[in-house]
C-alpha positions in Angstrom: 45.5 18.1 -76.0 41.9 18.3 -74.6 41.1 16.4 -71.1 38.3 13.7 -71.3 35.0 15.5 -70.5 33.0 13.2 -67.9 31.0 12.0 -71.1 33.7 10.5 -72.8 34.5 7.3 -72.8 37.7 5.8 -71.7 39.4 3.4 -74.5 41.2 0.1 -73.0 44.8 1.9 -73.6 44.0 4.7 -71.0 41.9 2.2 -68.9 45.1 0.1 -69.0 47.4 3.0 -68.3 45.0 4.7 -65.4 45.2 1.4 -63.5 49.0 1.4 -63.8 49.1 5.1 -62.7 47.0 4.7 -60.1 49.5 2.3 -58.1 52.4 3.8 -58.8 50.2 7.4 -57.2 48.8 4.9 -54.6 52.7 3.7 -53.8 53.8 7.1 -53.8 51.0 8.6 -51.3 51.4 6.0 -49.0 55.4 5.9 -49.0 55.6 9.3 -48.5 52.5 10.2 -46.7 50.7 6.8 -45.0 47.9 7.5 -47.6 46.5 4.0 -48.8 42.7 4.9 -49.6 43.1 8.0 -51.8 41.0 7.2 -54.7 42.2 8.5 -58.1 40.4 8.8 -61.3 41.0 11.1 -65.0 39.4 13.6 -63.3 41.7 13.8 -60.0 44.3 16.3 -60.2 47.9 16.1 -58.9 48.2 19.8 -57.0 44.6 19.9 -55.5 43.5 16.4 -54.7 46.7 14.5 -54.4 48.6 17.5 -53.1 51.6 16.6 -54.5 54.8 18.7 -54.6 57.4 18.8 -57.1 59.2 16.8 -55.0 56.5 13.7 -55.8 56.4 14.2 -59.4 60.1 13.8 -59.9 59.3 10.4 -57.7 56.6 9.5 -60.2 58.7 10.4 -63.5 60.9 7.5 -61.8 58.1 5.5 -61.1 56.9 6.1 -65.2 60.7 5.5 -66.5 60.5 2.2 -64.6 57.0 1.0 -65.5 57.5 2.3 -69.5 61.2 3.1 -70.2 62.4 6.3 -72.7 58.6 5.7 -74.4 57.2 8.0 -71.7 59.2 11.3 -70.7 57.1 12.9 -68.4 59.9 15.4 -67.9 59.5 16.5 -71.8 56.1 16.4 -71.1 56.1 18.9 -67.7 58.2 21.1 -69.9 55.9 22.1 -72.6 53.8 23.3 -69.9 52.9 26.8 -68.4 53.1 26.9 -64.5 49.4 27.4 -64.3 49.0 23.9 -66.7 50.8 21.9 -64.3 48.9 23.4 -61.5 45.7 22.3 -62.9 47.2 19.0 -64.4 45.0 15.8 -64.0 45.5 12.4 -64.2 43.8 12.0 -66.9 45.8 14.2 -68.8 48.8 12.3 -68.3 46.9 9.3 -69.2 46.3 10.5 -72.3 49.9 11.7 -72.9 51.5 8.3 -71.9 48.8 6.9 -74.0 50.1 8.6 -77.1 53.6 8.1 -76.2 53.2 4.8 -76.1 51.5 4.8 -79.8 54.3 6.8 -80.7 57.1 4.3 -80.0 55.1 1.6 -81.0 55.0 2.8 -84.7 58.6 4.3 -84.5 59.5 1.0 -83.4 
């Protein structure tokens, strides 16, 4: 799975999906850490921008099972990653992987 270069364009799905991301990241920052103006994009990454720990994404694969139910398993998702992957992870990676998830269960379903 590729990330979106800063030429492609976003479809409604992930434009749909990045605004529903970027609240539950917006909850998360501020519960945690008093951060309410963090802006977030495809391009942001969780390590480096958001500084999140592991500690936050198991808070925000709660937050996604809420929002989207057994469709999204961002867990699954985390594990077919190397170390250095998840280091480097973006949101727009997941957006694209909740995206097709979401397909997924759609046509399964």
């Amino acid at each position: 799975m590729t990330s979106p270069t800063p030429h492609s364009p976003v479809t409604a799905e992930e434009e749909s999906v990045l605004a529903d991301l970027t609240e539950m990241l917006a909850r998360l920052l501020e519960d945690e850490y008093g951060l309410d103006d963090v802006e977030i994009g495809m391009h942001t990454t969780f390590n480096r921008d958001l500084e999140l720990e592991s500690i936050d994404l198991v808070t925000l694969a709660g937050l996604l099972q809420e929002r989207y139910g057994d469709r999204v398993n961002f867990a699954e998702f985390l594990a077919g990653m190397e170390f250095d992957e998840i280091i480097e992870l973006t949101v727009g990676r997941l957006v694209e992987y909740v995206v097709t998830s979401l397909k997924a269960a759609a046509e399964a379903g």
